[in-house]
N, C-alpha and C positions, 0 to 999 in steps of 0.2 A: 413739538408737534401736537395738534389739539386730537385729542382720541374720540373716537366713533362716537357720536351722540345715540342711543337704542331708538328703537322707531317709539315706545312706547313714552321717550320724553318729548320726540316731537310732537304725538298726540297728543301731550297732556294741554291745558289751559298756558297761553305764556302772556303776557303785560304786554300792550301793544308799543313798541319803540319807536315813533314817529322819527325818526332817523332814519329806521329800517323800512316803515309799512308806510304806506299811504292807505290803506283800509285793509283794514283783514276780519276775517267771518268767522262760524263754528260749525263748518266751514262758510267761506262764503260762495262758492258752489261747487255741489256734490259730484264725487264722481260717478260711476258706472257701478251698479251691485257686484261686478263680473269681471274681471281682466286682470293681468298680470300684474299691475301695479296697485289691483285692492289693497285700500289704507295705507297709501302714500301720501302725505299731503305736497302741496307746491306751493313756492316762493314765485310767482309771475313777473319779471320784468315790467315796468310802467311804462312799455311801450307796444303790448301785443294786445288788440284788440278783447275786452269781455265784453261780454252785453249788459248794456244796463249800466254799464261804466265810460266814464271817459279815457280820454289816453290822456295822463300829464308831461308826459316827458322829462321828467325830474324838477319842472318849472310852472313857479305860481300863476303867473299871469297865461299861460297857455292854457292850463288848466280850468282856468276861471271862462277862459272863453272855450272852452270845448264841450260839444255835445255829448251825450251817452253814446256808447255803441249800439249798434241796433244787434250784430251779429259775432260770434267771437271767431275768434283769428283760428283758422286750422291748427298750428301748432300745439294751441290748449286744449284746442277740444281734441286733440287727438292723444294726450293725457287724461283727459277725464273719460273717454269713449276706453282708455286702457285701464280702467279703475281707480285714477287719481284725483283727489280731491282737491279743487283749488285754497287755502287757507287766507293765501290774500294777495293783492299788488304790492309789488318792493320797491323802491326806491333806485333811479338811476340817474349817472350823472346827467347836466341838461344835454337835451337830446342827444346823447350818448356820446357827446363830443371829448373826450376826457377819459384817461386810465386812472388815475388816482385814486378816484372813489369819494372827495370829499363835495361836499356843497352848502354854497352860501344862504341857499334859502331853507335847510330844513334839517340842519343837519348832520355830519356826516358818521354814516354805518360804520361801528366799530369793528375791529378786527378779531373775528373768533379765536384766532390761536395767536397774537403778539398785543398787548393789551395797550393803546397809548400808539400804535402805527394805523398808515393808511389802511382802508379798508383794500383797495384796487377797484377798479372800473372799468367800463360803465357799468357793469352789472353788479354796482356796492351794495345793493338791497337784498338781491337774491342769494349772495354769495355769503354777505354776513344773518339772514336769516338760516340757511343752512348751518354754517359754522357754530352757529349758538343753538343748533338743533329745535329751533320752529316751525320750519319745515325739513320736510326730505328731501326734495328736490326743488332746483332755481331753475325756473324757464330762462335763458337771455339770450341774450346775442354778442357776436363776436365781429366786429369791423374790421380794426386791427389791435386786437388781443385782450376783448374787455371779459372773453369769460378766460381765457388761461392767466391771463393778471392775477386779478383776483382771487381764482383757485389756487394759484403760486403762494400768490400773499397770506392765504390763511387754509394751509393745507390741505385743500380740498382736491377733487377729482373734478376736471371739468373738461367740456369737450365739444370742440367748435365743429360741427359736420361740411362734409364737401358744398361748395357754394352750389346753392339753388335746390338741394337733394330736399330740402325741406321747405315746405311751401313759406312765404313771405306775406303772402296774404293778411293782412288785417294787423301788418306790422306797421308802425312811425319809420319811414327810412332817415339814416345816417348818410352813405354813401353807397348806393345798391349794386357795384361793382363788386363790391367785399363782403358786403353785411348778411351774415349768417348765423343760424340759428341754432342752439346747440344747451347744453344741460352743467348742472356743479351735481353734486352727490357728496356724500361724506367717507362712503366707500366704492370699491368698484363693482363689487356685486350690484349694487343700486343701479349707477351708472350705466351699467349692462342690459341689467333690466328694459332699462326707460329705452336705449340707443334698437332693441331687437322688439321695444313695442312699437318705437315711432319711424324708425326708420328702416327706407328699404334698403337691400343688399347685394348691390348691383358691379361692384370689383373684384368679385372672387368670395372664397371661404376662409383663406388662412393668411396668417405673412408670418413669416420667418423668422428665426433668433437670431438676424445677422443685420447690422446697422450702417448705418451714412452719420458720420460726424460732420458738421461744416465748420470747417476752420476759424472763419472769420465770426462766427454767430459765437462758437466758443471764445474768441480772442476777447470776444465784447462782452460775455462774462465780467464777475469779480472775482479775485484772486481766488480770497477763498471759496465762491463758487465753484471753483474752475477745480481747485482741488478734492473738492464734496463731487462732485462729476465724476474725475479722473478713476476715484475709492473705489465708486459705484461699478465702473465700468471692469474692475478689478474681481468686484463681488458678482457681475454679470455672467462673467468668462463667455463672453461670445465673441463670434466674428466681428470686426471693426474695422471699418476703411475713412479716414478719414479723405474729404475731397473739399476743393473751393467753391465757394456757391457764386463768390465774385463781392467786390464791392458792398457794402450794407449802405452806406452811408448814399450812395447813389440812388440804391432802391427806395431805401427811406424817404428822398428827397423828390422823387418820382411819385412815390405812391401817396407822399400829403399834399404833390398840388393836383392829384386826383380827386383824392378824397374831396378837399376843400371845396374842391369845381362843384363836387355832386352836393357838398351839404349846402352850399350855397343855392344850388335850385331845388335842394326840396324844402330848404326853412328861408332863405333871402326875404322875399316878400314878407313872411310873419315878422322877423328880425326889423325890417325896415318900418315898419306899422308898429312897433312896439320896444321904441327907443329905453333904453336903461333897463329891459326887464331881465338879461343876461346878467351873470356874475362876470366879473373881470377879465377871465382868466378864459372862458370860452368866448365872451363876447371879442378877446384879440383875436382868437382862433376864427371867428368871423366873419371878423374886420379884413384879417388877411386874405379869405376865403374871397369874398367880395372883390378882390381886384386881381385876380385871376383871367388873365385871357384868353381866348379860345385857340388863339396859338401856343399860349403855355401848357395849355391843359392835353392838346393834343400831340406836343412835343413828350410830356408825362409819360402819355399813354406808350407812344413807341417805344421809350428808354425802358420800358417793365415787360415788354414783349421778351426779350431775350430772358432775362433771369427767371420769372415765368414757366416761361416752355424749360429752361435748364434741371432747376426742381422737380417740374412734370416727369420730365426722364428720368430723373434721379430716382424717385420713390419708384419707379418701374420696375427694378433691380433688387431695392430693400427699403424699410422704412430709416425716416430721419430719427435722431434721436441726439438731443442738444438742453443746456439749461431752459427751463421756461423763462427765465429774465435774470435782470443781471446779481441780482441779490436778492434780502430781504428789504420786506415792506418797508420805506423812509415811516420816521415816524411822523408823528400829528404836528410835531413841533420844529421838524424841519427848516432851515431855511429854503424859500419859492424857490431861491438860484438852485440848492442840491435839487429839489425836487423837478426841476426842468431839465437837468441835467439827469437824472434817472429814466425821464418821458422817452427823451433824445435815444439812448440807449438802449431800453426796452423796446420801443418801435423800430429799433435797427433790426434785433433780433426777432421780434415778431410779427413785422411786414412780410417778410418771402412768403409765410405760409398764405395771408392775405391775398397777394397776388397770385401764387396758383392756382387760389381756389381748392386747396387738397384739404383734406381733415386731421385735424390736431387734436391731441389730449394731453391735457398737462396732469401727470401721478403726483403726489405728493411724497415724494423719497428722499429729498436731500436736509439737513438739518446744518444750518452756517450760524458760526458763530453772530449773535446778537448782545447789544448792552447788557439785555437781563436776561444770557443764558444763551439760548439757541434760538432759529427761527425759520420755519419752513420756506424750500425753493423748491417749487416743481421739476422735473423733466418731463420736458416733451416731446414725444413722439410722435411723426407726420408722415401719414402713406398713402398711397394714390386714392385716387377719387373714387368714392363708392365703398369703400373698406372699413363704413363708419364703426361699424357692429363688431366685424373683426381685427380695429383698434382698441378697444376696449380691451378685446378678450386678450388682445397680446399684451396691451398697460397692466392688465392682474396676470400673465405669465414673467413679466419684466417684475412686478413686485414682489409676487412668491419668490423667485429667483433670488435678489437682493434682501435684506434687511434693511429698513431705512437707520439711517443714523441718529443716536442718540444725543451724541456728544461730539463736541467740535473736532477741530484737527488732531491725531494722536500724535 
């Protein structure tokens, strides 16, 4: 597990990582003389509006034709209006199509705590400038799981907010059904910070020491995930009910000919105007996205009605609490087949939160065995909508509680 970076080395000067940044400033704009997050800097997503900048979307030829901003995206500015300092724009996969984190045109953001693995995405810029403590805090966004990926991958804290709770304004959308807006930190005080500066608090004040396992999201687990979980929930000593959430592979398969529908009409046109300028690997995601019919897309939509509203209930009761994905980070060196075959799985586990719209934070507690040693796996916890501020607060009462692990299986 990679240990706290102190604020005072994310201040210092660091070498610009064209992997990581796509510009960065000293700063490159100032925060607020005043607010809660005085001398924090940020890692911004390359897809939230600054002024004075363009949005690239992780992609050269977008970029080359895109205008400045004229205005910046509320989300930023409502970091820097809390004292934080913007450092610079990060690196995302192209238009945020992709968990894995890696990219054909510039790149791909190393992984702060497993050296030689994927970063995770889309949010690989923000998450691996955090990890290597350049910044404090990663603006990004979460579709279906690009900031708890990530955070999983390189033991961060990161935390997707209830859909819509945080304005979208002056974002590049993915799929606008899912796509929400949310923060990495290196710890949860940080985390905390940023979530009771930017967001309101409109679910209540507290949630509970007592949890929802779902069966099927843990079944989809890795072994030894499953057992780094089990330890934990040992070390937890709370109440635990496990229940079925239904089917993942169902949801899965619903919620990506959603998605696809939606990235389809908000990039289609640029994609068809600008033949070869995708990497491989999302231009299939695309490709397939493009023959989508209006009947498929709305057959989709009903099949997610149910599991949806199911979850919605469920956190009613108590929060979820399940692996953030199914292992550690594949490495750089991977074969495609493992790595699609990891995609598959992690979005089984990571769509439900997606579809209800509720907020998730993935802590960095489990420690699984890896090649060279160990390698962090989130848990995440999901509770009803509006409870962004008081998930947090319960991810650092679940920490204190636990000890994370050092060492593999005893």
């Amino acid at each position: 597990m990679t240990p706290a970076v102190p604020a005072s080395v994310a201040d210092a000067p660091q070498p610009m990582d064209s992997a990581i940044w796509r510009v960065v400033g000293d700063p490159l704009v100032a925060g607020s003389a005043t607010g809660p997050l005085r001398g924090s800097s940020v890692a911004v997503k390359d897809l939230f509006a600054v002024a004075g900048h363009a949005i690239g979307a992780g992609n050269p030829t977008y970029l080359a034709g895109a205008a400045a901003e004229e205005t910046t995206a509320p989300a930023v500015q409502a970091l820097l209006d809390a004292g934080a300092s913007l450092r610079g724009i990060a690196r995302t996969d192209e238009f945020a199509y992709s968990i894995a984190g890696d990219s054909v045109h510039y790149g791909t953001p190393p992984n702060g705590a497993v050296p030689g693995a994927l970063p995770g995405g889309s949010s690989s810029g923000p998450a691996s400038a955090v990890a290597l403590g350049h910044a404090d805090i990663g603006l990004a966004t979460d579709t279906a799981g690009s900031i708890r990926v990530p955070a999983s991958y390189q033991g961060l804290w990161g935390l997707r907010t209830t859909h819509g709770l945080v304005s979208r304004e002056g974002l590049l959308p993915l799929a606008p059904s899912f796509d929400a807006v949310g923060w990495l930190a290196r710890d949860g005080a940080a985390l905390e910070a940023v979530a009771e500066a930017c967001v309101p608090e409109t679910g209540g004040e507290g949630l509970d020491i007592r949890f929802l396992v779902p069966i099927e999201a843990l079944e989809a687990a890795e072994p030894e995930t499953r057992a780094a979980f089990e330890r934990l929930l040992v070390r937890l000593d709370a109440p635990v009910e496990r229940f079925e959430l239904g089917p993942l592979a169902h949801v899965h398969e619903a919620f990506r000919v959603v998605q696809a529908a939606e990235a389809w009409r908000a990039h289609g046109d640029w994609i068809r105007a600008h033949p070869g300028s995708l990497g491989d690997a999302v231009a299939a995601r695309f490709a397939a996205a493009s023959r989508i019919s209006p009947d498929e897309e709305a057959a989709a939509r009903a099949a997610l009605e149910a599991p949806a509203r199911r979850l919605r209930e469920a956190v009613r009761s108590s929060p979820v609490l399940v692996p953030t994905v199914p292992g550690p980070a594949p490495a750089l060196t991977a074969d495609p087949t493992r790595v699609d075959a990891v995609r598959t799985a992690t979005l089984r586990m990571t769509a439900p939160v997606s579809v209800a719209g509720i907020p998730a934070l993935s802590v960095p507690l489990l420690a699984v065995p890896a090649p060279r040693g160990t390698a962090p796996v989130g848990v995440c916890v999901a509770s009803r909508a509006g409870t962004d501020a008081a998930l947090v607060r319960l991810g650092r009462r679940i920490a204190d509680l636990t000890t994370p692990e050092k060492e593999g299986p005893a």
